[in-house]
C-alpha positions as CSV (number, residue, x, y, z in Angstrom):
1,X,18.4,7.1,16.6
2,X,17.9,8.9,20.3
3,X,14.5,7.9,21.1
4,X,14.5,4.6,22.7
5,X,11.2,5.4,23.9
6,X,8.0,3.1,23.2
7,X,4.4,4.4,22.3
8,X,1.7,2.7,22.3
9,X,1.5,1.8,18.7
10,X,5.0,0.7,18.2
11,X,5.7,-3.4,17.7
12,X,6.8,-5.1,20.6
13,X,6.7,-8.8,19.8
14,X,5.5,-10.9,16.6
15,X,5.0,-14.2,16.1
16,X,5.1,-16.2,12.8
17,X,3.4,-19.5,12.2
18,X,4.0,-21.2,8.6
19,X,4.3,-17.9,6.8
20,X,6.3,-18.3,4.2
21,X,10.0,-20.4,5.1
22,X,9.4,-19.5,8.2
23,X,7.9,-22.7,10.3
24,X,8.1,-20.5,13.4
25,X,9.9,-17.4,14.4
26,X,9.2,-15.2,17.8
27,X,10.7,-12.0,18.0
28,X,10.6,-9.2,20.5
29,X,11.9,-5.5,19.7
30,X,13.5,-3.8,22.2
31,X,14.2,-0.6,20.3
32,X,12.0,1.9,17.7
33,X,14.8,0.9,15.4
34,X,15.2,-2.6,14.6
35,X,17.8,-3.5,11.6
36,X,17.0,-7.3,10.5
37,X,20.1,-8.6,8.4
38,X,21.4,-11.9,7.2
39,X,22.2,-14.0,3.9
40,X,20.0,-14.3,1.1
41,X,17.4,-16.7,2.0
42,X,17.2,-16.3,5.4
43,X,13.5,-14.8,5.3
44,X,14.2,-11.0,6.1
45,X,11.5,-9.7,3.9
46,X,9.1,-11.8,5.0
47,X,9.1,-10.7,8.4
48,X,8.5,-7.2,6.8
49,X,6.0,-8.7,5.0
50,X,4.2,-10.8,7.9
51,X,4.1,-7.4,9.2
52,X,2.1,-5.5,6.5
53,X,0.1,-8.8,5.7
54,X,-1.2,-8.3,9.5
55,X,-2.0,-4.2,9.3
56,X,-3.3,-4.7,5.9
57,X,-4.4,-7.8,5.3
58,X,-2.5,-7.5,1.4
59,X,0.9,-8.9,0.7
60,X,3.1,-6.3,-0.9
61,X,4.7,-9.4,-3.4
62,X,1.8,-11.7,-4.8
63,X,-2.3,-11.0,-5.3
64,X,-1.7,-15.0,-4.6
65,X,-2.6,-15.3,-1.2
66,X,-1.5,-19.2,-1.0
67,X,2.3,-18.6,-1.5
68,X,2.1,-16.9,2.1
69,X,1.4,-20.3,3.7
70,X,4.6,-22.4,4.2
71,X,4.9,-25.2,1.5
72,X,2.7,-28.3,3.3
73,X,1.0,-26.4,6.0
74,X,-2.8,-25.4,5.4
75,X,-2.5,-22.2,7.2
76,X,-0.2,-19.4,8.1
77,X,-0.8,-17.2,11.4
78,X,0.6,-13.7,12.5
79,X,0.4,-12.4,15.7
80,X,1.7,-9.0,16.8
81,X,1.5,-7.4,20.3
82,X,2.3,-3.2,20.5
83,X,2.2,-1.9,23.7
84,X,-1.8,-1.4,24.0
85,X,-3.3,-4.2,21.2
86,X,-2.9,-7.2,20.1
87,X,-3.5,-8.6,16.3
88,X,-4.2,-12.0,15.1
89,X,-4.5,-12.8,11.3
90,X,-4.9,-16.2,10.1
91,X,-4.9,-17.6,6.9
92,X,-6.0,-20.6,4.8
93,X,-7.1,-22.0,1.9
94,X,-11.1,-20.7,3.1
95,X,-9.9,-17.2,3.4
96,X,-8.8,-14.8,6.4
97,X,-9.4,-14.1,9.9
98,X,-8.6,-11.4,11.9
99,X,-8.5,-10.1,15.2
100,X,-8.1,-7.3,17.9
101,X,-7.9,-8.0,21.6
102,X,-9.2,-11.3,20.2
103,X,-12.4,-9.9,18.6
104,X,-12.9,-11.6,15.5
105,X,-13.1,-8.3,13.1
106,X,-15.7,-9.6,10.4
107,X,-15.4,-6.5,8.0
108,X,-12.2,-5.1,6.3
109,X,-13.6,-1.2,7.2
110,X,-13.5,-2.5,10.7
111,X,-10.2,-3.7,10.5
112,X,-7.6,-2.3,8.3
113,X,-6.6,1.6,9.5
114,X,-6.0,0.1,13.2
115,X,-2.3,-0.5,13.2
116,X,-0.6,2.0,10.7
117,X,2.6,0.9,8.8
118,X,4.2,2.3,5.0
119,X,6.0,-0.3,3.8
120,X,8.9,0.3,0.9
121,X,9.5,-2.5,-0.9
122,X,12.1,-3.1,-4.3
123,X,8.6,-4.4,-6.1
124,X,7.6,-0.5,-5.1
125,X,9.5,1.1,-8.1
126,X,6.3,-0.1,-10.1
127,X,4.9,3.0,-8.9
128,X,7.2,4.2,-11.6
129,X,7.7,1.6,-14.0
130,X,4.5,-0.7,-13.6
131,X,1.1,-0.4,-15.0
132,X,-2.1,1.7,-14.0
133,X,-3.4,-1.1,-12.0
134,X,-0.1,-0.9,-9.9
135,X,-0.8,2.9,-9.0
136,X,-4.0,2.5,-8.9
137,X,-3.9,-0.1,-6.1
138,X,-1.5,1.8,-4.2
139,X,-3.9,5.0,-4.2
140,X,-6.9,2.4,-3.1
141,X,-4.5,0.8,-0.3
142,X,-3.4,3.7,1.4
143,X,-6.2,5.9,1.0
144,X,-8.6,3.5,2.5
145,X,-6.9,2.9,5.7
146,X,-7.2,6.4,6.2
147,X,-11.1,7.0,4.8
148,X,-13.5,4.8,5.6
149,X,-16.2,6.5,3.5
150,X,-13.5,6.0,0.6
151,X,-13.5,2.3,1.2
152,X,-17.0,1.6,1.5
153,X,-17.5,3.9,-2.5
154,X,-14.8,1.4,-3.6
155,X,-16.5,-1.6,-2.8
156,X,-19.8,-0.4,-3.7
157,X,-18.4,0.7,-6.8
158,X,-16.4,-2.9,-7.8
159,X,-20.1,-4.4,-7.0
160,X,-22.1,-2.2,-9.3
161,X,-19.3,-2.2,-12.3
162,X,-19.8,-5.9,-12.4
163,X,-23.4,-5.9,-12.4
164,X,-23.2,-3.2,-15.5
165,X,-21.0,-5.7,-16.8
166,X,-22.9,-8.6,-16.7
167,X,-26.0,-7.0,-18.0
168,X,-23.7,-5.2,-20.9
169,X,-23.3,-9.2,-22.1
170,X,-26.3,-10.3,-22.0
171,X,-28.6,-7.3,-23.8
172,X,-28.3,-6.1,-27.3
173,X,-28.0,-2.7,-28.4
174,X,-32.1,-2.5,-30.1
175,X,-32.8,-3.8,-26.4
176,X,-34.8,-1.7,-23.6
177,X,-31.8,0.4,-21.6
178,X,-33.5,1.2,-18.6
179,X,-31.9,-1.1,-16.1
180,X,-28.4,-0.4,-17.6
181,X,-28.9,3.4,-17.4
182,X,-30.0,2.8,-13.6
183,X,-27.0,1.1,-13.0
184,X,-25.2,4.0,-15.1
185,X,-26.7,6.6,-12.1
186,X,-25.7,4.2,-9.5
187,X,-22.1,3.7,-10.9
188,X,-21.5,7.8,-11.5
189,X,-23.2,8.2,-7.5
190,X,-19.8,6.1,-6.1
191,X,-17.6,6.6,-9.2
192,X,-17.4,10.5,-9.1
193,X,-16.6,10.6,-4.9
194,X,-14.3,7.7,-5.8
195,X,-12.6,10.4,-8.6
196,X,-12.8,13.5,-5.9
197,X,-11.3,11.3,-3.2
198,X,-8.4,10.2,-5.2
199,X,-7.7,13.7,-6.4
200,X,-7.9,15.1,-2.9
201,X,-5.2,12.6,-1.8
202,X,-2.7,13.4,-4.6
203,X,-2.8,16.8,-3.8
204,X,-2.2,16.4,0.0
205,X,0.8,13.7,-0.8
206,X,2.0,16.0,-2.8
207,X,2.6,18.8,-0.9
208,X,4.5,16.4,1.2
209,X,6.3,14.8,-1.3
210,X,7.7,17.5,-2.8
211,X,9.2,18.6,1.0
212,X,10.5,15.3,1.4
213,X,12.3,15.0,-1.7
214,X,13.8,18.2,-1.8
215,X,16.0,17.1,1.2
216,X,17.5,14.4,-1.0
217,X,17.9,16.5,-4.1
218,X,18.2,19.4,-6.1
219,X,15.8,17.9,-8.6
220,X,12.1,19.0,-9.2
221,X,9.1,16.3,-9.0
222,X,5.5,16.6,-8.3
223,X,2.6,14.2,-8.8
224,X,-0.3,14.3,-11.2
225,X,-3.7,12.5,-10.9
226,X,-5.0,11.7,-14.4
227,X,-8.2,10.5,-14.2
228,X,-10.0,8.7,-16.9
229,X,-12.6,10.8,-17.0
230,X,-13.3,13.8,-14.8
231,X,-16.6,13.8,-12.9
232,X,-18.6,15.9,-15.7
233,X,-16.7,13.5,-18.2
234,X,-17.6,10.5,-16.5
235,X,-21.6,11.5,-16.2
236,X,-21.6,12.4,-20.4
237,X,-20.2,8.7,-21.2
238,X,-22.4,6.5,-18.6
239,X,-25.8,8.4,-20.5
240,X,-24.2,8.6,-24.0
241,X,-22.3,5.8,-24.9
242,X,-24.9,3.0,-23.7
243,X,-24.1,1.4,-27.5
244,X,-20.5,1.5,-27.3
245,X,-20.6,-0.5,-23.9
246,X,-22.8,-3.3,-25.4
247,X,-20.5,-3.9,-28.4
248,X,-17.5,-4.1,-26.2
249,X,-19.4,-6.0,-23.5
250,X,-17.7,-4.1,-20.8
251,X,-17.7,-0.5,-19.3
252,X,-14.7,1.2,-21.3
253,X,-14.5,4.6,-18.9
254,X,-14.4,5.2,-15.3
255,X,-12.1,5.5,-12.2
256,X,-11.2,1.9,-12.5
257,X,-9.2,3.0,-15.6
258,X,-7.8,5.9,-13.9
259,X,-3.7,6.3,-13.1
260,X,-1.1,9.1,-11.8
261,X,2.4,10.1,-13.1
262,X,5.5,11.5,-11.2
263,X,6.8,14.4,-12.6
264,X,10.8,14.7,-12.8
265,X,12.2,17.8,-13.8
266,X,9.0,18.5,-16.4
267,X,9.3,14.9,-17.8
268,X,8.0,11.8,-17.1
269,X,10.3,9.8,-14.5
270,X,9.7,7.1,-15.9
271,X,11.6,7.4,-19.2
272,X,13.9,10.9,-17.9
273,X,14.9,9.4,-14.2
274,X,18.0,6.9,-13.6
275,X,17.4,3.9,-11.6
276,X,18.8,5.6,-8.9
277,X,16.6,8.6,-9.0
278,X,13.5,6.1,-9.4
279,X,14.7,4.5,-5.8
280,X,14.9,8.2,-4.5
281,X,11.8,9.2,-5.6
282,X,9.8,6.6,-4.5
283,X,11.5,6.3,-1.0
284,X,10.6,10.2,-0.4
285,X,7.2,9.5,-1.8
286,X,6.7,6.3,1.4
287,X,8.2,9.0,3.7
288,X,6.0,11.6,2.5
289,X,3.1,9.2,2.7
290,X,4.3,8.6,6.5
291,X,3.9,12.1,7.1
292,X,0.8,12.3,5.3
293,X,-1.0,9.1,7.9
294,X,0.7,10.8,10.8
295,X,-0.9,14.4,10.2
296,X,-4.3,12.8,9.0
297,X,-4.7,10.3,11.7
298,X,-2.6,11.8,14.6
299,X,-1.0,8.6,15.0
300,X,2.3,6.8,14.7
301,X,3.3,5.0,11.9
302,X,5.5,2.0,11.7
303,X,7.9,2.3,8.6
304,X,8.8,-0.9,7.3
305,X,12.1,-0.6,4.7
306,X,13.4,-3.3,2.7
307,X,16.2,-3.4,1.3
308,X,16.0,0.0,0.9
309,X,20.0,0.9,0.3
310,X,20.4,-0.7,-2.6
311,X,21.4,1.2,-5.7
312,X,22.3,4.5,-3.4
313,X,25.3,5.7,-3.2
314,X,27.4,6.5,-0.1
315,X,25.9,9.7,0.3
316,X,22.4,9.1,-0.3
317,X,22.5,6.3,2.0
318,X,24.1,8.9,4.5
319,X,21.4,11.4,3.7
320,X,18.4,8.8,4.1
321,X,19.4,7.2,7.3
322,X,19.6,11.1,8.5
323,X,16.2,11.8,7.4
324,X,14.5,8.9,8.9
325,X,11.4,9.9,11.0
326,X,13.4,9.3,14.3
327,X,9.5,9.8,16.6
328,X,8.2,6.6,14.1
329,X,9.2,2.6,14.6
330,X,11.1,1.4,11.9
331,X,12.0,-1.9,10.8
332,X,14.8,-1.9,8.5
333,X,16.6,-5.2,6.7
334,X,20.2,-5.1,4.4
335,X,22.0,-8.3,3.7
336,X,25.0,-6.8,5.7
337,X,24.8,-5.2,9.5
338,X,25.0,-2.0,9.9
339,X,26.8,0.4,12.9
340,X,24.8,2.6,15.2
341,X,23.7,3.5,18.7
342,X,19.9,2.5,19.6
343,X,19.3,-0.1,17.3
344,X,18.6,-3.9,17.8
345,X,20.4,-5.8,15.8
346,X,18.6,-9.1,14.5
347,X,20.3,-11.7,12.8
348,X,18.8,-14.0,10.5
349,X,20.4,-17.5,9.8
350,X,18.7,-19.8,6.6
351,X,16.4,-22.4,8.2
């Protein structure tokens, strides 16, 4: 990597606080290409993870926001200065703050989509091999940090789904529907941009996906959005299945049912791709997501890579390191050091 050049977005120093096993760690990056290594244990992905925790304010391993604070401690606290800004999330057992310039940012909308980083992760091949709800919060996650209108019909969406469900356990199905079918127009108002918005961003990350990949391999692969219901489908359920909601006690249809696929060679890669090809293709689908926030935004991204060799072979791991976004920061960690011009080396050592 030539470009030993820093922009304004790129990392320059982070600080750790009881995150994780790390009591405290201070590190400052000298280079756009910084390769963390060291044994098992020695907290590499957590620094990738501090990292994401801070632009996102989600940890890419555990909904369980607690495990993030060092064993004893009652908080954990990341700091991170880039060349322009500097971030401050804390967290406890009351919840999170965060901060730019050391303004306290109160709402998420106002917060997340500042520092931009795509994060590939081992716990990533659930894209592939995990449930709906694991797609669907990656579509939510990235999408958002680059729509704020999309974030705001999320929210509102969540709220009014569990109002409807609420009332859908209280009433009976001989009782009065006109509050549930007002909800019902409310829920189809955010649900159906919620339903265009997702479709619209598979089809632009697919374009790039496809580009990506096809620098790795001869293989074919696309992505398809597969809504629960369309937005036609979605307005026929909420005013005609009123009774089958009440005996279920929940709202059955709707975007928060909704899921993709990745397409590999006309099949499913789920059940037709190797392990190996399911690394690939979700490595080219980060990069292709990188691309993606960097034409959208007009911004740099940081690309954070864990452990991302693993399972390549020789040449793949050739090919990748070739491809990498050489204008972007990347933080890259490997249990063993690798050789190169332009890149800081950071050894870890188990606490």
């Amino acid at each position: 990597m030539k470009n030993n050049i820093f922009t304004s977005s790129m990392i320059r120093k982070l600080s750790l606080k009881n995150f994780r096993n790390h009591a405290t760690l201070d590190l400052n990056f000298d280079q756009p290409f910084v390769y963390i290594h060291g044994a098992n244990g020695s907290g590499k992905t957590s620094i990738l993870e501090s990292i994401y925790f801070l632009a996102t304010t989600k940890s890419h391993r555990t909904s369980e926001e607690k495990e993030l604070i060092k064993r004893g401690e009652s908080f954990a606290q990341v700091k991170l200065h880039t060349v322009d800004e500097r971030y401050d999330i804390v967290l406890s057992k009351t919840g999170k703050r965060a901060s730019i310039n050391s303004v306290e940012k109160r709402k998420l909308s106002d917060y997340i989509g500042h520092l931009r980083v795509v994060m590939f992760a081992p716990e990533d091949l659930d894209l592939i091999k995990g449930s709906p709800q694991d797609r669907r919060q990656f579509l939510d996650l990235e999408w958002m940090q680059l729509n704020k209108t999309y974030l705001r019909q999320l929210n509102t969406y969540k709220h009014i789904l569990k109002q409807r469900n609420s009332l859908l356990k209280k009433i009976g199905i001989e009782d009065d529907y006109m509050f549930l079918n007002i909800l019902g127009d409310q829920l189809f108002e955010s649900g159906s941009e919620i339903i265009s918005e997702r479709r619209q961003f598979i089809t632009e990350l697919n374009d790039y996906f496809k580009t990506v990949y096809a620098r790795f391999s001869s293989h074919q692969v696309s992505l398809l959005y597969q809504p629960d219901q369309d937005e036609k489908g979605f307005r026929h359920y909420l005013s005609k299945q009123q009774k089958h909601d009440i005996l279920y006690q929940s709202t059955s249809a709707g975007p928060h049912r909704d899921d993709f696929s990745i397409d590999f060679n006309g099949f499913d890669a789920k059940s037709y791709a190797s392990q190996g090809e399911q690394r690939l293709i979700v490595i080219a689908l980060k990069l292709a997501l990188l691309r993606l926030i960097e034409a959208r935004s007009g911004k740099q991204v940081i690309l954070l890579l864990d452990d991302v060799l693993s399972e390549l072979d020789q040449e793949k791991q050739n090919i990748f390191l070739e491809q990498l976004p050489k204008e972007h920061q990347i933080i890259m960690n490997s249990a063993l050091p690798i050789e190169g011009t332009h890149i800081q080396m950071i050894h870890l050592k188990k606490e």
